[in-house]
TIGU-642079 format. One line per 4 residues: for each residue x, y, z of N, C-alpha, C, O, CB. Coordinates in steps of 0.1 Angstrom, whole numbers, plus 5000, padded with zeros to 4 digits. Glycine has a CB too. Example, Ala and Ser with C-alpha at 12.3 -4.5 7.8 and 13.67 -1.06 7.14 Angstrom:
<atoms>
5132 4943 5078 5123 4955 5078 5132 4967 5078 5142 4967 5085 5113 4955 5090 ~ 5128 4978 5071 5137 4989 5071 5129 5000 5079 5134 5011 5080 5141 4994 5057 .
</atoms>
This chain:
<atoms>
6478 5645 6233 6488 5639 6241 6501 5637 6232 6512 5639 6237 6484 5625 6246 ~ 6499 5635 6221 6512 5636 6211 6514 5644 6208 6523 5644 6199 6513 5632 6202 ~ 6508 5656 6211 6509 5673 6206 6523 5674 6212 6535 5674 6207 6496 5688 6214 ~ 6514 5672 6230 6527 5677 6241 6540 5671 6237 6551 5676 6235 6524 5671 6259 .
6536 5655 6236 6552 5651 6236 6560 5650 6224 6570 5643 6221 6553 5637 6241 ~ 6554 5660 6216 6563 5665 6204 6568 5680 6206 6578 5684 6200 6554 5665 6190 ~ 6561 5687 6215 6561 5696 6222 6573 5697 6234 6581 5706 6235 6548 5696 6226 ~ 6572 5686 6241 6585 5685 6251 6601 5682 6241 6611 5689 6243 6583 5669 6262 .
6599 5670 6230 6608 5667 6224 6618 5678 6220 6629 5680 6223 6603 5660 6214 ~ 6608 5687 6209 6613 5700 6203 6620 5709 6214 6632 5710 6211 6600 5708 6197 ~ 6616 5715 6225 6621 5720 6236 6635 5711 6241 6646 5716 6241 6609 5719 6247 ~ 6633 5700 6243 6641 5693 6252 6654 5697 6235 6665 5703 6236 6635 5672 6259 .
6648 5694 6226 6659 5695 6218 6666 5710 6213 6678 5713 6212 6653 5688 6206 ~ 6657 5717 6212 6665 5731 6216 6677 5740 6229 6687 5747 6230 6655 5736 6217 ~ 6665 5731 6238 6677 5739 6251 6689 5729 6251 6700 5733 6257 6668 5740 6271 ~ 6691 5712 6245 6701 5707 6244 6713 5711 6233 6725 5711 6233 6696 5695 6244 .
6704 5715 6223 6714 5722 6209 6718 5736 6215 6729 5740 6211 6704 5725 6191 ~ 6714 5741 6221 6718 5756 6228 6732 5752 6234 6742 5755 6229 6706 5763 6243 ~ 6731 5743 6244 6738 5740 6256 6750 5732 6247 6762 5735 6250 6729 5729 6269 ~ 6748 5725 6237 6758 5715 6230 6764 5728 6222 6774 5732 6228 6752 5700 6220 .
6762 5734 6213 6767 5751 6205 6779 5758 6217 6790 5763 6214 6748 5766 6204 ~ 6775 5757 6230 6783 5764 6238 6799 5757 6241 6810 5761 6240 6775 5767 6250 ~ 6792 5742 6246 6802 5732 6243 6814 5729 6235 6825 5727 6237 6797 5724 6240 ~ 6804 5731 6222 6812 5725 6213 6821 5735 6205 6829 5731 6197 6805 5719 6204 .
6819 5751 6209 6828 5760 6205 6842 5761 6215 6852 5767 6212 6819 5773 6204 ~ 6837 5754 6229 6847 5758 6239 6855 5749 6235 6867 5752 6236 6845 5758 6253 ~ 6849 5733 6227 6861 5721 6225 6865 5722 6208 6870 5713 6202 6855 5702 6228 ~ 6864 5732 6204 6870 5734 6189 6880 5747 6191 6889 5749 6183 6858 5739 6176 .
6876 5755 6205 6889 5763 6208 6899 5761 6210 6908 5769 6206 6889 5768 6216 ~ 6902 5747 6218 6910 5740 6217 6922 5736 6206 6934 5733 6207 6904 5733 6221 ~ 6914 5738 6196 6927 5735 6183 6930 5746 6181 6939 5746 6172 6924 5728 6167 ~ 6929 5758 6185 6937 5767 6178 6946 5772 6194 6950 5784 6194 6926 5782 6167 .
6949 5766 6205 6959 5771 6214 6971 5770 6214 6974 5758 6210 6957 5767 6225 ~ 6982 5779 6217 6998 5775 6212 6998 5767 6221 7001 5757 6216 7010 5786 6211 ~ 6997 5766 6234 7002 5754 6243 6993 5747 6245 6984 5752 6252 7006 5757 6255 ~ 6993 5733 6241 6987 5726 6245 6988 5722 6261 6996 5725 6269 6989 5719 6238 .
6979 5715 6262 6979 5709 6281 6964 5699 6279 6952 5701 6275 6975 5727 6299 ~ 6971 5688 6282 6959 5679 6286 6951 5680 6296 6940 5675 6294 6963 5668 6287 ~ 6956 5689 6310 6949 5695 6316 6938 5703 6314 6929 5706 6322 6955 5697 6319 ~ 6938 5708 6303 6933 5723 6297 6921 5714 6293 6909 5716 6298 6943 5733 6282 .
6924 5705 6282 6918 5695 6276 6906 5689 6286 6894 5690 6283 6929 5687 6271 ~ 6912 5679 6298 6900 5675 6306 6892 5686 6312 6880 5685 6311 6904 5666 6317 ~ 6899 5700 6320 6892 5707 6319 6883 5714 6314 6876 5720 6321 6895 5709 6322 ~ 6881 5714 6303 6873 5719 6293 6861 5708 6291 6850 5712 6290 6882 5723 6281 .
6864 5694 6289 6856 5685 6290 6845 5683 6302 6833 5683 6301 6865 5675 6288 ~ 6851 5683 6313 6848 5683 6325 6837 5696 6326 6827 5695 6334 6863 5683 6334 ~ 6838 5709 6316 6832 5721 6321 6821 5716 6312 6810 5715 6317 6839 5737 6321 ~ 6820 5712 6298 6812 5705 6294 6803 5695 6298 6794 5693 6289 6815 5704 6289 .
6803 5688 6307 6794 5679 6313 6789 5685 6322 6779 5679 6327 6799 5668 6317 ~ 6791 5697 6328 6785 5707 6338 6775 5713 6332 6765 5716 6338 6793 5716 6343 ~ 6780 5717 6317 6770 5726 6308 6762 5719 6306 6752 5723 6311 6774 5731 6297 ~ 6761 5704 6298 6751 5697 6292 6744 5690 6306 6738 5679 6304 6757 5687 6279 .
6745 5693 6320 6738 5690 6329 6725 5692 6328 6716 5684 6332 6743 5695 6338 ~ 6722 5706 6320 6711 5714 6317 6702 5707 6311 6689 5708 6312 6713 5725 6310 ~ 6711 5698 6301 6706 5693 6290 6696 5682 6295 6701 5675 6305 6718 5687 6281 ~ 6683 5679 6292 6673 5671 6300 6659 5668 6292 6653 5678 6286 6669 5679 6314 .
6655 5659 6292 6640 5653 6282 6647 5641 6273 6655 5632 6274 6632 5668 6269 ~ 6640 5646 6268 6644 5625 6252 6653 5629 6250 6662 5620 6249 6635 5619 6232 ~ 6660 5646 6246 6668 5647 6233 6683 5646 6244 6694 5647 6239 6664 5663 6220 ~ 6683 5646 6253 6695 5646 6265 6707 5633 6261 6719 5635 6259 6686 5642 6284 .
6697 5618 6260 6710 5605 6261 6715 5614 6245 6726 5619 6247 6705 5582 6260 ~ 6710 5619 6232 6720 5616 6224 6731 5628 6226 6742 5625 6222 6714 5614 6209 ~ 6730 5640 6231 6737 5654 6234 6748 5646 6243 6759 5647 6238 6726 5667 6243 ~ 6748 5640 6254 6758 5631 6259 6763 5623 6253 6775 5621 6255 6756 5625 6268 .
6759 5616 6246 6767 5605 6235 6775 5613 6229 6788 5612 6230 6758 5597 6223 ~ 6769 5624 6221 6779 5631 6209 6790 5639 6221 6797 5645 6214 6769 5644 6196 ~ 6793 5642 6235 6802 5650 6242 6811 5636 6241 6822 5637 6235 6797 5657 6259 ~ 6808 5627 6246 6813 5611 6249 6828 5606 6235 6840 5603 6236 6794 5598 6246 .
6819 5608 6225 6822 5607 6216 6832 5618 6210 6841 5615 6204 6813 5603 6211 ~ 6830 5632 6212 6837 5641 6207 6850 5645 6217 6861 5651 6213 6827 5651 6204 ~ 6847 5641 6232 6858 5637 6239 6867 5626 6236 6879 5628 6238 6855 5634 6250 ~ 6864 5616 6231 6874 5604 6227 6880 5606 6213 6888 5599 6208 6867 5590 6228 .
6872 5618 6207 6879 5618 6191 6894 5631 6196 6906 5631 6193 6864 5629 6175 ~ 6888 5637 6202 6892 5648 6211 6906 5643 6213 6915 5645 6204 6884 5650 6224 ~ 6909 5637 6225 6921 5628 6230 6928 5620 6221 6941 5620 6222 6916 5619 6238 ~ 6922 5613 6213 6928 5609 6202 6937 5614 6195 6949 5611 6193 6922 5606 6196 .
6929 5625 6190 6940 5638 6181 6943 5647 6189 6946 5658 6184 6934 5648 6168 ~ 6943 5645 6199 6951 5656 6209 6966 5651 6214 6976 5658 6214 6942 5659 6224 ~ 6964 5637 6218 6975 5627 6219 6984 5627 6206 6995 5631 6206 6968 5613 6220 ~ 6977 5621 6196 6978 5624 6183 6995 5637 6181 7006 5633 6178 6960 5631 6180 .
6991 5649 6184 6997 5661 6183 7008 5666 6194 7019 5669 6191 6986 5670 6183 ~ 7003 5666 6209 7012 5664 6215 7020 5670 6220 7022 5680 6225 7014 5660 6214 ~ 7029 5656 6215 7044 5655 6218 7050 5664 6206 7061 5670 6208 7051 5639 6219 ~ 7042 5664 6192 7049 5673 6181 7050 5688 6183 7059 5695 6179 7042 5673 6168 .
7042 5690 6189 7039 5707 6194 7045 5708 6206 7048 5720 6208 7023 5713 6195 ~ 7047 5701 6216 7057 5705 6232 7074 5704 6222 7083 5713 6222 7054 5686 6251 ~ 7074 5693 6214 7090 5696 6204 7088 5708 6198 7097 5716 6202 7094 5685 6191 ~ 7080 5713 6191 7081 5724 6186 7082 5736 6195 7089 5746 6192 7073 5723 6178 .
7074 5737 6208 7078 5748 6216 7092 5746 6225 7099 5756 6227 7067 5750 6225 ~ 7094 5736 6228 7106 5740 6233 7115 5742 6223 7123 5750 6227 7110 5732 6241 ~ 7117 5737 6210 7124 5743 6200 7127 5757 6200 7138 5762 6200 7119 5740 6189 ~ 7109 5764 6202 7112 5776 6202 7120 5788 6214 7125 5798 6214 7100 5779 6198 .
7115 5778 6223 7123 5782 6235 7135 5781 6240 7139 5784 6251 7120 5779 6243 ~ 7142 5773 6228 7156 5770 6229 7161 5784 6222 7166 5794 6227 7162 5756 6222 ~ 7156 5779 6209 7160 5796 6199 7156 5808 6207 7162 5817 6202 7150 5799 6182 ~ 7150 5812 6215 7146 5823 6219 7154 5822 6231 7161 5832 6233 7131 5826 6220 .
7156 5814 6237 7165 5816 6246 7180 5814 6239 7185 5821 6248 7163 5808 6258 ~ 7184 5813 6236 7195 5813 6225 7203 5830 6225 7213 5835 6230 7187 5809 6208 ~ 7190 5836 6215 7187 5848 6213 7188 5859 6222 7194 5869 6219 7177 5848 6210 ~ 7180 5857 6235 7177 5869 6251 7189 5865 6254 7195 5875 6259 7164 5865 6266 .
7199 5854 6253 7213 5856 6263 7221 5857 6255 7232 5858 6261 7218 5844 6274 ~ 7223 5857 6241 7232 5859 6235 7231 5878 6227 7242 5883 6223 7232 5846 6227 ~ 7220 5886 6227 7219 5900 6228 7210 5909 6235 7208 5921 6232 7218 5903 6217 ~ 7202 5901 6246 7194 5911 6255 7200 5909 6269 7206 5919 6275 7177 5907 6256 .
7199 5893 6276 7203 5895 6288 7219 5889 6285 7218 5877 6282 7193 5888 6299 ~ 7229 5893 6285 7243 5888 6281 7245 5878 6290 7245 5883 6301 7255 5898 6282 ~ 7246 5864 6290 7247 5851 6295 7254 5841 6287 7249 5834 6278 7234 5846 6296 ~ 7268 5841 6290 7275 5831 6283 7268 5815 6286 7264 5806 6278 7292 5833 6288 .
7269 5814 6300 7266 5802 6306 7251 5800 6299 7250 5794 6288 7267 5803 6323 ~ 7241 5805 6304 7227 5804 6300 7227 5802 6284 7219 5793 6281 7219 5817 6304 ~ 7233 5807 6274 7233 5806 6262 7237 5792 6261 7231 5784 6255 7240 5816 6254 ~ 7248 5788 6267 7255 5775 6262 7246 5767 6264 7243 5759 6255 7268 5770 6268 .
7238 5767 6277 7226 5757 6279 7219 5755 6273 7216 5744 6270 7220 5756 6285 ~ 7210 5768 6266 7199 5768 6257 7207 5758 6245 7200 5748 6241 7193 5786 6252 ~ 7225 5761 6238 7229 5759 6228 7223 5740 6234 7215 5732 6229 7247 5766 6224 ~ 7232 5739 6244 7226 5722 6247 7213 5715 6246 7210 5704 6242 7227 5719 6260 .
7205 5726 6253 7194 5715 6253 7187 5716 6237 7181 5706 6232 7181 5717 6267 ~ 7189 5727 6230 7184 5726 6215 7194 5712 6211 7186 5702 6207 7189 5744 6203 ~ 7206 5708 6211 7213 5698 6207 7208 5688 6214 7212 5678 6208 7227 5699 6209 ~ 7201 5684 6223 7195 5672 6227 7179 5674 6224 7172 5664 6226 7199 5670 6243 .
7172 5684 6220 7157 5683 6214 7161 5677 6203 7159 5666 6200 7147 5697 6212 ~ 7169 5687 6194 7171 5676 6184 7177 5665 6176 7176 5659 6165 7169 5678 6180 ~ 7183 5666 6185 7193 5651 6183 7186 5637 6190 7188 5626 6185 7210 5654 6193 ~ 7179 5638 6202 7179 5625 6209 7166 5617 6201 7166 5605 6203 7176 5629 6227 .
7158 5622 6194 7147 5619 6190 7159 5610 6177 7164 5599 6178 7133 5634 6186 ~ 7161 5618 6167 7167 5615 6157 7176 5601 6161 7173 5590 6158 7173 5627 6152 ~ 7188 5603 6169 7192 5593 6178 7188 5582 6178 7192 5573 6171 7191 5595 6188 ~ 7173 5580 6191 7161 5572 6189 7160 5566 6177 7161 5554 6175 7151 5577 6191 .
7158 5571 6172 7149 5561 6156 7161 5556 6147 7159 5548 6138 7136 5574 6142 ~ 7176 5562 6150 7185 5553 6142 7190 5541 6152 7195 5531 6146 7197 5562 6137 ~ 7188 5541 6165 7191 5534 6172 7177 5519 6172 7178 5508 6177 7195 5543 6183 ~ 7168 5524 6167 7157 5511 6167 7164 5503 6156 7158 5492 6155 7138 5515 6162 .
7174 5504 6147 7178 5497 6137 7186 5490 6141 7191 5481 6134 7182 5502 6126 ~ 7191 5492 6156 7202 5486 6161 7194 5477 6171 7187 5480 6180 7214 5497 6166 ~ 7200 5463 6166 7195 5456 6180 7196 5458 6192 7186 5457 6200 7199 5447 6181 ~ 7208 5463 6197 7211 5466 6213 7202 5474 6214 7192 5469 6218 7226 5471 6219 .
7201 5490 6210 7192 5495 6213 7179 5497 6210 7176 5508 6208 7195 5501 6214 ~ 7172 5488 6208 7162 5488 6201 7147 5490 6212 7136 5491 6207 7164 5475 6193 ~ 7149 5490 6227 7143 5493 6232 7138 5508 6236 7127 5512 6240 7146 5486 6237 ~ 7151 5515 6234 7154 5529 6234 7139 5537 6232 7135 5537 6220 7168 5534 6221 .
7132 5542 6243 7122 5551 6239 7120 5564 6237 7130 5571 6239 7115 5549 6245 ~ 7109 5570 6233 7105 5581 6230 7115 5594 6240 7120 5589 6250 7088 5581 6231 ~ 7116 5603 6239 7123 5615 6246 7111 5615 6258 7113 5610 6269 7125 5630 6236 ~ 7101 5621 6255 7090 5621 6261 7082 5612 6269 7072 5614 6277 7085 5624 6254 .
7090 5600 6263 7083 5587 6271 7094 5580 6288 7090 5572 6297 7085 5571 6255 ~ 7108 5588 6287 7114 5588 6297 7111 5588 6311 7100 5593 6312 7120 5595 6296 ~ 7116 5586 6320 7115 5593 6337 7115 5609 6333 7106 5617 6335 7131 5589 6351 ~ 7125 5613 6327 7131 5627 6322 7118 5635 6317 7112 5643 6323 7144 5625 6309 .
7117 5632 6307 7108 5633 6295 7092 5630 6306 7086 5640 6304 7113 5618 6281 ~ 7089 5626 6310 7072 5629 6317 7071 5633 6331 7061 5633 6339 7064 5615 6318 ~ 7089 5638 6334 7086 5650 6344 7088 5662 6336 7081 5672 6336 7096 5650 6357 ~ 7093 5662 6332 7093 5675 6320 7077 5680 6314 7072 5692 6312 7102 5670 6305 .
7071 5663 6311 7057 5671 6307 7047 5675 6319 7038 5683 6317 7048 5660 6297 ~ 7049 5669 6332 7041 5669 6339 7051 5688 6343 7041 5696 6343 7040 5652 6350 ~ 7060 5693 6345 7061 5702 6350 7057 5713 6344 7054 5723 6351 7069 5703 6353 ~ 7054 5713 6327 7055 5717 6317 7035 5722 6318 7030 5733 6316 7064 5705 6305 .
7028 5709 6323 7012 5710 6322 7010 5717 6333 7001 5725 6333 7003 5696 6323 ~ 7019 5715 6346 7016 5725 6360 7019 5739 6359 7013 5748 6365 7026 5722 6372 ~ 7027 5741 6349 7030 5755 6343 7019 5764 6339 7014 5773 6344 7037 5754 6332 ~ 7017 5755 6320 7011 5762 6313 6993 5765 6317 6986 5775 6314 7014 5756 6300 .
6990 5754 6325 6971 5753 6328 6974 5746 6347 6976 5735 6350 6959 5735 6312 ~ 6972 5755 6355 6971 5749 6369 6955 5763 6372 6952 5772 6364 6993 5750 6383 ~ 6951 5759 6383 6937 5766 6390 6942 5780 6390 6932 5787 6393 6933 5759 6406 ~ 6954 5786 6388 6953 5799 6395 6957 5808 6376 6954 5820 6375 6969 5801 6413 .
6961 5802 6367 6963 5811 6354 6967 5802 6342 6977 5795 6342 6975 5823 6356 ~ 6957 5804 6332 6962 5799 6322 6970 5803 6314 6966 5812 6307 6956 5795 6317 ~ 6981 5799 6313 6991 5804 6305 6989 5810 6288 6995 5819 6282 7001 5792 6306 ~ 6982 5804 6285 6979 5800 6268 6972 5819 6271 6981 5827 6268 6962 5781 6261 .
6961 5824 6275 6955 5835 6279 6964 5843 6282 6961 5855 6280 6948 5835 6289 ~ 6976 5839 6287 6983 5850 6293 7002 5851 6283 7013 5855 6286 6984 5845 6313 ~ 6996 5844 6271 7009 5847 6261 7012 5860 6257 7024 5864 6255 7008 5841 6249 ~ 7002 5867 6255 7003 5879 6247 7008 5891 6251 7015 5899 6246 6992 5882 6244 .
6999 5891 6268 7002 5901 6275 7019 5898 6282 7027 5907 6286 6990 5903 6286 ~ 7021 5884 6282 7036 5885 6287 7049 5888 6273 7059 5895 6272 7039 5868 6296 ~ 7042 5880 6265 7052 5887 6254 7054 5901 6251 7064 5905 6246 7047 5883 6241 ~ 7042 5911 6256 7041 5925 6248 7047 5928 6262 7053 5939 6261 7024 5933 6241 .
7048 5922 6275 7058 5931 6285 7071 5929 6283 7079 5937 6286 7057 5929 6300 ~ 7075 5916 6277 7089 5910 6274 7095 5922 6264 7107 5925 6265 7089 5894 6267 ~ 7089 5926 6257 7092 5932 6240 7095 5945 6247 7106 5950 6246 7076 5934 6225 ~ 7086 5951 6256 7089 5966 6261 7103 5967 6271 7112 5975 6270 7075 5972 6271 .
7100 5953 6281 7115 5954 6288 7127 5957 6281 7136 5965 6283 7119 5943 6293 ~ 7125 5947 6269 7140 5947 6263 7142 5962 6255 7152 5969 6254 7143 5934 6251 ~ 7128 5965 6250 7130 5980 6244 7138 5989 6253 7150 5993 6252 7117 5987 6241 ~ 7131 5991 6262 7138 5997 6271 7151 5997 6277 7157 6007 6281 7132 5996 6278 .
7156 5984 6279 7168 5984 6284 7177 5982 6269 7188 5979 6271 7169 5973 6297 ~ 7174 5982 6257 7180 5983 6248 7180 6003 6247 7191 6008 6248 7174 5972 6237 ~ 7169 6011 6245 7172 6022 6246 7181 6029 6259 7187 6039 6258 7159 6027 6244 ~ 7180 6024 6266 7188 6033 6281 7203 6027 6280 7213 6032 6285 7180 6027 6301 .
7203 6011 6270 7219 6007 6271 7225 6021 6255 7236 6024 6255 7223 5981 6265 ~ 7216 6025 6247 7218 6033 6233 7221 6043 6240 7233 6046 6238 7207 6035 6222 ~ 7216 6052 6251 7217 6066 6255 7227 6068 6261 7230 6080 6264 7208 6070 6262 ~ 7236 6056 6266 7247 6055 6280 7259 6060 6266 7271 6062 6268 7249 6033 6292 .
</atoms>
C-alpha cells in the first residue's frame, strides 16, 4: 500500500514537473520581449493555469502555489519595469520617426511632431520630479499616471497584444518590410 502511494506521488510529481517546465519557460519568455503588455503577461499566466490543469495527485497544491507565487513575483517586476521600457520605446519611436520624415517619407509637419512629443517624453517626467520640490505642485503625477498617460497605455496594450496578433512576434517581419520599402523607394528616388 505504500509501494502504490509512493508510486502515485512520484507520477503525480513528474507529469506536474513536465507541465510546470512548459510553464515556466513560457513565463521567463516574457523577460526577454521588446514590448511589454500586461495583457501578454495575464495572458500567458492565464494559459498557465490551463496547462497545470493537468497537473493532479499530492504533488498538484505545491505546482499551483509556485504558478501563484511566480505570478505575483512576475507582476511585481513587471510593474516594476513598465513604464521604463514603454519611455524607452516611445523614445525610440520618436527618433525613428524623427528620422522616416525627415529622409524617407519627407514630412515637415510629421517631423515637427515626432520633434514634440520626444520634447514632452522627455521633459514632462523631468518637469515632474523638479516640480515635487515645489509646494504648489507637488501633487503633479507620473506622465503615465495621467487621464493622457493611461489612455495612451491602454491604446498602446490594444495595439501591441489584442486576440487577433501579437505585435512583439510580428516586429521582425514588419521591420525587414519597412527596411525593403525604403530601400526601394530610396533606389527608384537614385535612378530618377
Amino acid at each position: 500500500r505504500k509501494a502504490a502511494g509512493d508510486a502515485n506521488f512520484r507520477a503525480s510529481h513528474a507529469q506536474c514537473r513536465l507541465l510546470w517546465s512548459r510553464c515556466a519557460a513560457s513565463l521567463a519568455a516574457l523577460r526577454a520581449v521588446l514590448l511589454p503588455s500586461r495583457r501578454r503577461f495575464h495572458a500567458r499566466v492565464e494559459r498557465c493555469n490551463d496547462t497545470l490543469s493537468g497537473c493532479v495527485g499530492p504533488a498538484a497544491a505545491e505546482y499551483h502555489e509556485r504558478l501563484a507565487l511566480e505570478a505575483g513575483k512576475g507582476e511585481e517586476e513587471f510593474n516594476a519595469r513598465f513604464h521604463g521600457q514603454l519611455s524607452h520605446a516611445l523614445f525610440l519611436l520618436c527618433v525613428g520617426g524623427i528620422l522616416t520624415f525627415r529622409y524617407v517619407a519627407v514630412s515637415a509637419l510629421a517631423e515637427v511632431g515626432c520633434w514634440l512629443l520626444l520634447a514632452s517624453v522627455e521633459l514632462l517626467p523631468r518637469l515632474a520630479a523638479l516640480a515635487q520640490f515645489s509646494p504648489v505642485a507637488a501633487a503633479t503625477a507620473s506622465v503615465w499616471e495621467t487621464a493622457a498617460g493611461k489612455a495612451a497605455v491602454e491604446w498602446y496594450e490594444a495595439v501591441v497584444f489584442n486576440p487577433v496578433a501579437d505585435l512583439d512576434n510580428l516586429l521582425l517581419p514588419l521591420a525587414a518590410g519597412l527596411l525593403a520599402v525604403c530601400t526601394a523607394r530610396y533606389c527608384r528616388r537614385c535612378a530618377r
